[in-house]
C-alpha positions, 0 to 999 in steps of 0.5 A: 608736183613737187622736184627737188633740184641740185644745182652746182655753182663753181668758179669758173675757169681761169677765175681765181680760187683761193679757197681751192688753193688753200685746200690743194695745199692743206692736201698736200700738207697732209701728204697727198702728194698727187692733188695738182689743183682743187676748185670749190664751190657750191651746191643749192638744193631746191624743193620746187613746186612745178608741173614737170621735170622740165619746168623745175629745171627751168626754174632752178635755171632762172633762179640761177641766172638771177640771184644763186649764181654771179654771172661774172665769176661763177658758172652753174649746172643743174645737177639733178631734178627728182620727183618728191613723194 
């Protein structure tokens, strides 16, 4: 069966983000006064051949802590996993 798995990879906590600065900033610049902060990252998309949601998950997770995500600076999450047609 076929999974199509997002994973989201953020900076983590207390690492700097200077991409997040420069957008809460341009934020603000353009009047909107209330964003204290912004982080960005990024989100991975899979299609993954796999014979259950489980396993899918478990491979975009491998996947991650190999190569997708640095384990030193970034943080991952498994968003979503759902069967392809």
């Amino acid at each position: 069966m076929r999974w199509r798995v997002r994973v989201r990879i953020m900076p983590r906590q207390g690492i700097l983000d200077p991409q997040g600065q420069a957008v809460a900033h341009a934020l603000g610049s353009l009047g909107f006064a209330g964003v204290a902060a912004a982080r960005v990252g990024r989100t991975v998309e899979l299609a993954l051949d796999a014979p259950a949601e489980a396993d899918a998950r478990d491979a975009a997770k491998r996947m991650c802590e190999r190569l997708l995500a640095n384990p030193v600076t970034e943080d991952f999450v498994v968003d979503t996993a759902e069967a392809l047609a």
